[in-house]
DSSP file (Angstrom, degrees, kcal/mol; ACC not computed):
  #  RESIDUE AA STRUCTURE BP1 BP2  ACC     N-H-->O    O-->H-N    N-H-->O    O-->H-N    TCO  KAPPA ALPHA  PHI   PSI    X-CA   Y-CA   Z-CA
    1    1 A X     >        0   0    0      0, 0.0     4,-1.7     0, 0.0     5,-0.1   0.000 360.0 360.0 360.0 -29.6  127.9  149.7   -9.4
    2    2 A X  H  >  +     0   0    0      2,-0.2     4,-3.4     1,-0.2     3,-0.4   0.975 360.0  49.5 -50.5 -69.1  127.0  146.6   -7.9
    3    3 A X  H >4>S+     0   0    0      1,-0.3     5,-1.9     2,-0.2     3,-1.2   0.911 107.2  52.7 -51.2 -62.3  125.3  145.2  -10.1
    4    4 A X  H >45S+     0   0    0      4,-0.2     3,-1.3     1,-0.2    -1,-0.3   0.770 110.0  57.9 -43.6 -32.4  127.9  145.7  -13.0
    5    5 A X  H 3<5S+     0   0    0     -4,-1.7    -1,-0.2    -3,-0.4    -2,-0.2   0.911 105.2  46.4 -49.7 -41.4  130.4  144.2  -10.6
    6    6 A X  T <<5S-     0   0    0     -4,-3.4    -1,-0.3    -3,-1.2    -2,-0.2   0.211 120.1-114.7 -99.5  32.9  128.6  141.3  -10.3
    7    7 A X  T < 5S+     0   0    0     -3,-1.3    -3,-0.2    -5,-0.2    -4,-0.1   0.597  76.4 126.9  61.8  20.0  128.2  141.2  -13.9
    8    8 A X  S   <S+     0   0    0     -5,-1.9    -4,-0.2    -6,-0.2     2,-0.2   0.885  80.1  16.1 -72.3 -36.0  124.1  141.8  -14.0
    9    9 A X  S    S-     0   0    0     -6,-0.5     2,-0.2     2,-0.0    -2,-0.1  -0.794  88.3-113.4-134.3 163.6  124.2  144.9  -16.6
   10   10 A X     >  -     0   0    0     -2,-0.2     4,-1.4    -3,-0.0     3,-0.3  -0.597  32.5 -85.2-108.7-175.1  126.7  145.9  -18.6
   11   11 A X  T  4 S+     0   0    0      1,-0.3     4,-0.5     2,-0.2     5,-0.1   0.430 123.4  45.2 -60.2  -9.5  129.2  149.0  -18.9
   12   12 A X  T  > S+     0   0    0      2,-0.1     4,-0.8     3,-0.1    -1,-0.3   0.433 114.0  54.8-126.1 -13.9  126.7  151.4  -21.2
   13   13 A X  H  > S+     0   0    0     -3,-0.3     4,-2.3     2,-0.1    -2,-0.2   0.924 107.4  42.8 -83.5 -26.4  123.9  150.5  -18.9
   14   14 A X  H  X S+     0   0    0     -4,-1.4     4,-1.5     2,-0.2    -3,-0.2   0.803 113.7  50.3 -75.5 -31.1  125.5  151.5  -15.8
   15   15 A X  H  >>S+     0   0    0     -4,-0.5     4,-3.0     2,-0.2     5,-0.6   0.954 107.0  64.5 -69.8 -51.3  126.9  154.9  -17.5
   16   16 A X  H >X5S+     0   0    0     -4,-0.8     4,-2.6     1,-0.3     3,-0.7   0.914 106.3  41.2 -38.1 -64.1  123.0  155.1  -18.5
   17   17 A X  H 3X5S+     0   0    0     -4,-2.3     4,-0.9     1,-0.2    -1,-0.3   0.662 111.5  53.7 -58.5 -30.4  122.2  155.3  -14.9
   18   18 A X  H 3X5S+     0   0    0     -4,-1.5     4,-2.1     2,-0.2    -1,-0.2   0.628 104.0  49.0 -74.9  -9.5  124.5  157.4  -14.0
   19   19 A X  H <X>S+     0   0    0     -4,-3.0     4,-1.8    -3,-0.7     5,-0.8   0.849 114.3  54.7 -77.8 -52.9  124.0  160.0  -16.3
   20   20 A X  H  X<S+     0   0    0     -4,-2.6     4,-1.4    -5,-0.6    -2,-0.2   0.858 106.5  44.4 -45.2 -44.1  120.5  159.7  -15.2
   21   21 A X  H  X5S+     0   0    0     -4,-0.9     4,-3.7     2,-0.2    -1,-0.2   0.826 112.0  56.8 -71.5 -45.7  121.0  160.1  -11.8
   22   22 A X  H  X5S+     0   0    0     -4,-2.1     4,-2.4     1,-0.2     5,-0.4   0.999 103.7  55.6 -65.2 -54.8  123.5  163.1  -12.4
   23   23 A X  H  X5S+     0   0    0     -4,-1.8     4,-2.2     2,-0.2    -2,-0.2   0.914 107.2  41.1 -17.7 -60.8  121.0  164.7  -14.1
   24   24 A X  H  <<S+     0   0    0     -4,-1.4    -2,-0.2    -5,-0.8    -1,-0.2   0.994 117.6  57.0 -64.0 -60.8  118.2  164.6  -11.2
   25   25 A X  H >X S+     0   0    0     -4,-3.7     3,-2.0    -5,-0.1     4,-2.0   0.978 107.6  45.2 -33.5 -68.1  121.5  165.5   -8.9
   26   26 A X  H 3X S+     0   0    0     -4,-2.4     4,-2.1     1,-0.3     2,-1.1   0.972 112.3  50.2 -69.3 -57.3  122.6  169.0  -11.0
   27   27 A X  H 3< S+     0   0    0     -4,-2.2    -1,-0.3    -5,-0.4    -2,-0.1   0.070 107.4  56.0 -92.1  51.7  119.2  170.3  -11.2
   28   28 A X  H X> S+     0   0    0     -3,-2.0     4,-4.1    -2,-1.1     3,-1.6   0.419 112.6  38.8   8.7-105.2  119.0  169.8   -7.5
   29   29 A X  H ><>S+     0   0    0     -4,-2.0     5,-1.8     1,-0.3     3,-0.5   0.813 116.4  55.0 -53.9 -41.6  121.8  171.7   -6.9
   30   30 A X  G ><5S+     0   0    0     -4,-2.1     3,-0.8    -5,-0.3    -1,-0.3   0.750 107.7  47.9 -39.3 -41.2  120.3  174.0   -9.8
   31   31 A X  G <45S+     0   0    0     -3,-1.6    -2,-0.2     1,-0.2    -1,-0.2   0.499 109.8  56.0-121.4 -35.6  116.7  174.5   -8.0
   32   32 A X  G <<5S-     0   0    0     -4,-4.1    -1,-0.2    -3,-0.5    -2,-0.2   0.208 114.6-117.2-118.8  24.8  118.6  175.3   -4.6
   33   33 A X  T < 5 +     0   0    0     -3,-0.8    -3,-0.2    -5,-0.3    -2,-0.1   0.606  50.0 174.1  94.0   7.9  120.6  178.2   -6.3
   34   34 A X      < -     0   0    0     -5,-1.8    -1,-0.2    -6,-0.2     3,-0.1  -0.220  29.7-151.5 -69.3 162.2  124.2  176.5   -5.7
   35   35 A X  S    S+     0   0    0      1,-0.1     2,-0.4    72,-0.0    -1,-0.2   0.861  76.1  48.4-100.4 -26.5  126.8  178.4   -7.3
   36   36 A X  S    S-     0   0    0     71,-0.1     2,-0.5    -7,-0.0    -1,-0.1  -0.877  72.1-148.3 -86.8 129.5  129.3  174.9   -7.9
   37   37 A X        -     0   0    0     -2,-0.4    72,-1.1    -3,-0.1     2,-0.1  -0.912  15.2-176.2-138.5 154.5  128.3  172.0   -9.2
   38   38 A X        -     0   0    0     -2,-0.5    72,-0.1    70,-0.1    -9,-0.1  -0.329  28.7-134.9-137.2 156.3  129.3  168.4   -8.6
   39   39 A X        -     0   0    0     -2,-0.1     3,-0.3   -14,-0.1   -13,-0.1   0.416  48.4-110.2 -95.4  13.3  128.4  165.3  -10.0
   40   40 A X        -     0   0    0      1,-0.2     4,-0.1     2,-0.1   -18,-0.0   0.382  43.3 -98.0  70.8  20.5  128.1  163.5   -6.8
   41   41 A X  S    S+     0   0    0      1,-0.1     3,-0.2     2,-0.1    -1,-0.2   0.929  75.0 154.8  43.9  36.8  131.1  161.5   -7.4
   42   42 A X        +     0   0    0     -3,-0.3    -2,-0.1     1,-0.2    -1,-0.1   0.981  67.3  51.6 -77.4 -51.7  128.4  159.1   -8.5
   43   43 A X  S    S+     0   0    0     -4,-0.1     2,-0.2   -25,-0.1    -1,-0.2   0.543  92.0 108.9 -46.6 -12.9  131.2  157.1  -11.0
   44   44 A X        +     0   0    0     -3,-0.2     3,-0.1     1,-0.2     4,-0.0  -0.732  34.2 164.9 -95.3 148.1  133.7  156.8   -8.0
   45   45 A X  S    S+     0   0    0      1,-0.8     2,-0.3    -2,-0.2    -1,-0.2   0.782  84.3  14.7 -78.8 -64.9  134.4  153.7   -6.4
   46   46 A X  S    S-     0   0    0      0, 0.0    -1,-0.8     0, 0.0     4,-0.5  -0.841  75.2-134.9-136.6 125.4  137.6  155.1   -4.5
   47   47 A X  S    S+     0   0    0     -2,-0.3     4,-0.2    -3,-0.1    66,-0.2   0.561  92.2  19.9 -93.8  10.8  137.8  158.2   -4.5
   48   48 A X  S  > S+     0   0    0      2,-0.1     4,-1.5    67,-0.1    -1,-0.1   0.556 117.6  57.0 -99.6 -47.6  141.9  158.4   -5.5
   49   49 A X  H  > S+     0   0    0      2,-0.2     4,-4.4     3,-0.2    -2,-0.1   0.857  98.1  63.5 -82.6 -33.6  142.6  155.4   -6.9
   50   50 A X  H  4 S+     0   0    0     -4,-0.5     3,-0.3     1,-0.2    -1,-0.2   0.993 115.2  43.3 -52.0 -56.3  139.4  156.1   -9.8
   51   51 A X  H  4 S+     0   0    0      1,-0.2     3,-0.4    -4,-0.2     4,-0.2   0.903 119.5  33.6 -39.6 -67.1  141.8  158.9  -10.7
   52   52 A X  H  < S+     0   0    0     -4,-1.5    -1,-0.2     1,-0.3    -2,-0.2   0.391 104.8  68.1 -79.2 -12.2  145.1  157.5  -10.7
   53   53 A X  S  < S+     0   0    0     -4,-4.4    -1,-0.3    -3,-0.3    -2,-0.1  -0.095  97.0  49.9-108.4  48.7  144.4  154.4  -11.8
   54   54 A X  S    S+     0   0    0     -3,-0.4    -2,-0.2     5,-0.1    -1,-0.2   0.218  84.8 123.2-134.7 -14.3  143.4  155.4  -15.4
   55   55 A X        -     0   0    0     -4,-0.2     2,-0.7    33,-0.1     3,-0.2  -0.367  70.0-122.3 -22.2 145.3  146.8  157.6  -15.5
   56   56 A X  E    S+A   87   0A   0     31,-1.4    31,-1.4     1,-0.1     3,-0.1  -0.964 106.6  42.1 -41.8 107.6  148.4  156.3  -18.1
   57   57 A X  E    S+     0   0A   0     -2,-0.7    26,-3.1     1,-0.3    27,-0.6   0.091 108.8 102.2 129.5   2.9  151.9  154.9  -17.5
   58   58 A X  E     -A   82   0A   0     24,-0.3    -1,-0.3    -3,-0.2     2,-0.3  -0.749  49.8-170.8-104.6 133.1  149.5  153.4  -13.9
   59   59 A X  E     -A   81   0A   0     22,-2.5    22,-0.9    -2,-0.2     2,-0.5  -0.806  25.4-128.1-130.6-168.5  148.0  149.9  -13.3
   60   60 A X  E     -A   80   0A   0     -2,-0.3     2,-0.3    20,-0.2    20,-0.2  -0.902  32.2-164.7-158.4 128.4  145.8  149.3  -10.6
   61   61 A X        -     0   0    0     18,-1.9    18,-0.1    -2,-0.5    -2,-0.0  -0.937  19.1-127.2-134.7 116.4  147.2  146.0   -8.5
   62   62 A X        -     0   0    0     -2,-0.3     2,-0.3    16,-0.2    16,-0.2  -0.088  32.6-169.3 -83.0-179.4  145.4  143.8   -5.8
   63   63 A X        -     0   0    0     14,-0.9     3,-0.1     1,-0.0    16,-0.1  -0.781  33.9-112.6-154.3-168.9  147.5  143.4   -2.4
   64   64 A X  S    S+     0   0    0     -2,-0.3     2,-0.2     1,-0.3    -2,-0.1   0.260  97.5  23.7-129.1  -9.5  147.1  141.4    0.2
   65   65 A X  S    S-     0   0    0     11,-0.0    -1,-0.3    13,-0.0    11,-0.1  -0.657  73.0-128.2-172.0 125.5  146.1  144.0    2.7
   66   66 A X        -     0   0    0      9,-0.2    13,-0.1    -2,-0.2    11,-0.1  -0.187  21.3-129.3 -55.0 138.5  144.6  147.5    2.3
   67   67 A X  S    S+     0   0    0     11,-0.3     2,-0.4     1,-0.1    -1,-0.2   0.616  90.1  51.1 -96.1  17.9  146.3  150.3    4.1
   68   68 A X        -     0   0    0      2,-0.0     2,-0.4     7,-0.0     7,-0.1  -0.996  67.2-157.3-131.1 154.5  143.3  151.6    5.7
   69   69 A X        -     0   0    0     -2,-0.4     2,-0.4    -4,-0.1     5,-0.1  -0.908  13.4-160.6-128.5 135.3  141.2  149.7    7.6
   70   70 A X    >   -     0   0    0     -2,-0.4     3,-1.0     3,-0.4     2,-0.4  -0.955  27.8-107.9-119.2 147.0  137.3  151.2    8.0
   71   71 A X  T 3  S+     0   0    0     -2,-0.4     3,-0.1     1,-0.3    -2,-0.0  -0.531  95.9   0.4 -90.2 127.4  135.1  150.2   10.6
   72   72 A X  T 3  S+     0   0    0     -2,-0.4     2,-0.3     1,-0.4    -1,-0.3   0.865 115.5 105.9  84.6  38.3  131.8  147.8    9.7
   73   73 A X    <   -     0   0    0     -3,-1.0     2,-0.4     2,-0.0    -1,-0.4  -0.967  64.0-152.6-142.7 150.0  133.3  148.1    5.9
   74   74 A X        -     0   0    0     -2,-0.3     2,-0.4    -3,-0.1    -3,-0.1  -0.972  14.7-165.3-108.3 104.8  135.0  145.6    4.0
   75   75 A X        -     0   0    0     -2,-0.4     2,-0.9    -5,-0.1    -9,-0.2  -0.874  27.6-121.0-116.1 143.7  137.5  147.6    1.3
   76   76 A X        -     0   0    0     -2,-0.4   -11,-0.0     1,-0.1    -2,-0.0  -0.749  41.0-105.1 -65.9  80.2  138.9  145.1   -1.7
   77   77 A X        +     0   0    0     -2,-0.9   -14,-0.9     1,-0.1     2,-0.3   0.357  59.8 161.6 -11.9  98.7  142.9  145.4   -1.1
   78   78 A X        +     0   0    0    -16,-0.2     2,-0.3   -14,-0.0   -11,-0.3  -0.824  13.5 167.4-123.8 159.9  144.2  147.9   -4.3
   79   79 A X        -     0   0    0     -2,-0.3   -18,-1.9   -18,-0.1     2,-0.5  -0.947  29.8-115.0-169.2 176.8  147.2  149.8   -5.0
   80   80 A X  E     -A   60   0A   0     -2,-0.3     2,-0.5   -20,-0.2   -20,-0.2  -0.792  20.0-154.9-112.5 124.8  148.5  151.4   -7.7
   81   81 A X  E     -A   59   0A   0    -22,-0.9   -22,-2.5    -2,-0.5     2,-0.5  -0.935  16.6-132.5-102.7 140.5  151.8  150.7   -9.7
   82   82 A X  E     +A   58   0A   0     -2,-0.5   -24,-0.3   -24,-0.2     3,-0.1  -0.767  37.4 157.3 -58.1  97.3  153.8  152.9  -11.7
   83   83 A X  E     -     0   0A   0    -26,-3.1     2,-0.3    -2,-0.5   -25,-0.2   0.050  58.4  -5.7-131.8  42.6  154.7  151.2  -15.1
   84   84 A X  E    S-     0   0A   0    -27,-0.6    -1,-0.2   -28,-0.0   -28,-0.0  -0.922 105.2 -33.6 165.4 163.7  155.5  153.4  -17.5
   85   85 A X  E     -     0   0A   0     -2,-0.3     2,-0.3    -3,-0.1    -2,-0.1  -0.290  68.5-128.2 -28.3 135.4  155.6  157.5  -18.3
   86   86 A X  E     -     0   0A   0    -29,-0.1     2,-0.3   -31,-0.1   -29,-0.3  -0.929  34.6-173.1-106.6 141.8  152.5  158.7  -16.2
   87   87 A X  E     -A   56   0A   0    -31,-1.4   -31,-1.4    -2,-0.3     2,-0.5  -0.903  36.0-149.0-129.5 134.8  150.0  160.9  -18.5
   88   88 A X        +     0   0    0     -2,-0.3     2,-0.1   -33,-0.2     4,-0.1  -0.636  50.3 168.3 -81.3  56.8  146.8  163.0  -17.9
   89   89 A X    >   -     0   0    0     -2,-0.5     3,-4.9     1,-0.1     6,-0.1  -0.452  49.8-101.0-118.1 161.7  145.5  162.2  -21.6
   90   90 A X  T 3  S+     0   0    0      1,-0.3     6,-0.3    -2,-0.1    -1,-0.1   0.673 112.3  62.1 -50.5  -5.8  142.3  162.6  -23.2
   91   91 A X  T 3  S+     0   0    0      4,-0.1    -1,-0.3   -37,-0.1    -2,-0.1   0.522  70.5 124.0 -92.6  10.5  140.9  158.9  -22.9
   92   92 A X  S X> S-     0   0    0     -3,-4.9     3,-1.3     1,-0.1     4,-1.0  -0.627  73.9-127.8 -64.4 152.8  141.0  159.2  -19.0
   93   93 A X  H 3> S+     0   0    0      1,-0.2     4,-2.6     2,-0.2     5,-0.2   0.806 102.2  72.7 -68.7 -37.6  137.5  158.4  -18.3
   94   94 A X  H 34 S+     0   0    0      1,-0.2    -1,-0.2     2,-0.2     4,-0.2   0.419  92.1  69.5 -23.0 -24.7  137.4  161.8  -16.0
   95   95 A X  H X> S+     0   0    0     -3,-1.3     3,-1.6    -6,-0.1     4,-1.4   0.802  98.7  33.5 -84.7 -69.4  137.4  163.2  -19.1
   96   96 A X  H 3X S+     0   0    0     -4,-1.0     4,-2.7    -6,-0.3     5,-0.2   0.985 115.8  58.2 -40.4 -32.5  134.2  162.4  -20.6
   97   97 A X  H 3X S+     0   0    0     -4,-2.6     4,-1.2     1,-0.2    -1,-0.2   0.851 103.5  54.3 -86.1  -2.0  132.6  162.6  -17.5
   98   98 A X  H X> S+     0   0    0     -3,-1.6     4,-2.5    -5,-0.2     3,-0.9   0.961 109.7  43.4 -42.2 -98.6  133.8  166.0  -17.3
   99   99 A X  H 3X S+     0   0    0     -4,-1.4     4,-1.9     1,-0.2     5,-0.2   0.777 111.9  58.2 -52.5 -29.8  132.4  167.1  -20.6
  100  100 A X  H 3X S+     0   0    0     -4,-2.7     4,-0.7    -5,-0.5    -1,-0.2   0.972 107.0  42.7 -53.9 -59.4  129.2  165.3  -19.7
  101  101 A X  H << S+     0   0    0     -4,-1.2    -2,-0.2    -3,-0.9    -1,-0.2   0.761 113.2  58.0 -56.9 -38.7  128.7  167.2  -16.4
  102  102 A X  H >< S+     0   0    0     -4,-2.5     3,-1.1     2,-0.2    -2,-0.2   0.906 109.5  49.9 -39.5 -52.6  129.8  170.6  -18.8
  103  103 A X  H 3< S+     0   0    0     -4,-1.9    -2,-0.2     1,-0.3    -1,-0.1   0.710 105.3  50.8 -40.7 -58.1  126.9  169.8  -21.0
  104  104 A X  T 3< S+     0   0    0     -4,-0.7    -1,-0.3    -5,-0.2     2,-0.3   0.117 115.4  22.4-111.2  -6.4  124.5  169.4  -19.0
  105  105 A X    <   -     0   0    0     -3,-1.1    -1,-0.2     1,-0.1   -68,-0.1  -0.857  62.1-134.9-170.0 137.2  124.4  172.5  -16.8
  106  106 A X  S    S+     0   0    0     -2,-0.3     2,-0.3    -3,-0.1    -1,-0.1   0.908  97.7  54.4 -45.3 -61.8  126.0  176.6  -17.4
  107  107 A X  S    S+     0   0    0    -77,-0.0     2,-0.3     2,-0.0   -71,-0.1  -0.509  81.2 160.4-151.2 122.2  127.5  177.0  -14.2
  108  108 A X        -     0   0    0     -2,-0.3     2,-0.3   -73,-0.1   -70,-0.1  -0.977  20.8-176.1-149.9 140.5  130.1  173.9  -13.4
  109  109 A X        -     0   0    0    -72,-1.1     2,-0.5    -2,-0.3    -2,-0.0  -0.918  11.6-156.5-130.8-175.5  133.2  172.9  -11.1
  110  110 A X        -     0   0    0     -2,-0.3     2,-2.4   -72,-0.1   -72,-0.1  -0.919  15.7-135.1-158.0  75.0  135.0  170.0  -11.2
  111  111 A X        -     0   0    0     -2,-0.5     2,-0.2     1,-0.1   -73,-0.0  -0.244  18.4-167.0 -68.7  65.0  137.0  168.8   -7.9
  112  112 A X        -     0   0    0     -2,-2.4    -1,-0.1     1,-0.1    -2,-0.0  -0.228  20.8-157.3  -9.3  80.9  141.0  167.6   -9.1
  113  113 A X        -     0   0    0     -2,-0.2     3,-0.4   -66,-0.2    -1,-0.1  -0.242  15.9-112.9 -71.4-176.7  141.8  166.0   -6.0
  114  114 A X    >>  +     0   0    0      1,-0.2     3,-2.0     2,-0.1     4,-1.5   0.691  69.3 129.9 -46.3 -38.1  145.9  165.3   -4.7
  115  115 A X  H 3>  +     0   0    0      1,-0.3     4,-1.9     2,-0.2    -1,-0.2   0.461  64.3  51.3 -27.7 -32.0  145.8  162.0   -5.0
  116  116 A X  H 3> S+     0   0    0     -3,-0.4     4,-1.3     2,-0.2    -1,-0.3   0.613 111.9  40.2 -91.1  13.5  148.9  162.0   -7.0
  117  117 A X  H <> S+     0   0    0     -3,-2.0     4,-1.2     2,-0.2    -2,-0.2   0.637 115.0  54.3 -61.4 -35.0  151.2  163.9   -5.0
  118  118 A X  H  X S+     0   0    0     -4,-1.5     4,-3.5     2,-0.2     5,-0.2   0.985 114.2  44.2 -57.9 -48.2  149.5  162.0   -2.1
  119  119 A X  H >X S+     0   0    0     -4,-1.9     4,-2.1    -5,-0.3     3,-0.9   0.997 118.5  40.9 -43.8 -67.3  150.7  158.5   -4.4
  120  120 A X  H 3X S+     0   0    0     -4,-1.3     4,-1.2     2,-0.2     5,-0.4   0.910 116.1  58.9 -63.0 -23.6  154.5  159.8   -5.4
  121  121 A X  H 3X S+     0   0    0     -4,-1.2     4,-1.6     1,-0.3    -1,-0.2   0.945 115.4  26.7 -74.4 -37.2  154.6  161.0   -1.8
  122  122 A X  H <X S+     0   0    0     -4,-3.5     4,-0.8    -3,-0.9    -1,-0.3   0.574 115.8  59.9-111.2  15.5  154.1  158.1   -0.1
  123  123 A X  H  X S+     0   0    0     -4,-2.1     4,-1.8    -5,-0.2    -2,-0.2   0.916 112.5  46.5 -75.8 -62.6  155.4  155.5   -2.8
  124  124 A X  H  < S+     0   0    0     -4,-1.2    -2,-0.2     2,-0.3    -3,-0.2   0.817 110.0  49.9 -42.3 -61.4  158.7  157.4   -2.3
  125  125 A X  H  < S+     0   0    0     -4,-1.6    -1,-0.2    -5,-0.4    -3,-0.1   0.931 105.8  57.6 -53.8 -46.2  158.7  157.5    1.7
  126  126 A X  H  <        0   0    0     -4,-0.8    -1,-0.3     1,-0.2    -2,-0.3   0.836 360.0 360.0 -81.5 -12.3  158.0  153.6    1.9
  127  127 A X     <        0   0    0     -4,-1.8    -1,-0.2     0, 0.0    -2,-0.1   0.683 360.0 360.0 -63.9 360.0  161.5  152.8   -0.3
């Protein structure tokens, strides 16, 4: 992910490497008999805002201060706006990466966090 940040590789090499990597990951977790299996949240940045901010009707917004502060880490100040009808719809990226991890192994789950109830909940409180 770094490296695509900083603009070394592009966007269908870095998916290259992650598929790869999930790969070696699910038959892992295949080999040691797990009965779920994850993709190691190897595509997330954040693990809430990678959701929500590919909503549809969502943009993804820099701020001027983060609201959590983590120790001996440096997090890039985001937040999410609402700007339009919010939609689940088949180009969220979550989707592909979905069917990718389906593909690729019988026995699959798939962790759907809160994150928007957590969003509307506390968008709502601070007005």
């Amino acid at each position: 992910m770094q490296k695509f940040s900083a603009g070394e590789i592009t966007a269908e090499e870095l998916e290259r490497v992650e598929n790869e990597e999930i790969i070696t990951l699910v038959e892992k977790e295949k080999e040691l008999g797990l009965q779920s299996i994850t993709d190691g949240e190897f595509r997330r940045a954040f693990w809430h805002l990678d959701f929500l901010e590919n909503l549809d009707g969502v943009e993804l917004v820099e701020v001027e201060h983060f609201s959590v502060q983590f120790k001996d880490k440096d997090v890039k100040p985001k937040t999410l706006r609402i700007v339009g009808k919010i939609d689940f719809s088949e180009k969220h990226p979550f989707v592909k990466h979905f069917k990718f991890l389906k593909r690729i192994c019988r026995r699959y789950t798939r962790k759907i966090n809160n994150s928007f109830t957590k969003y509307v909940a506390f968008n709502y409180s601070s007005t």
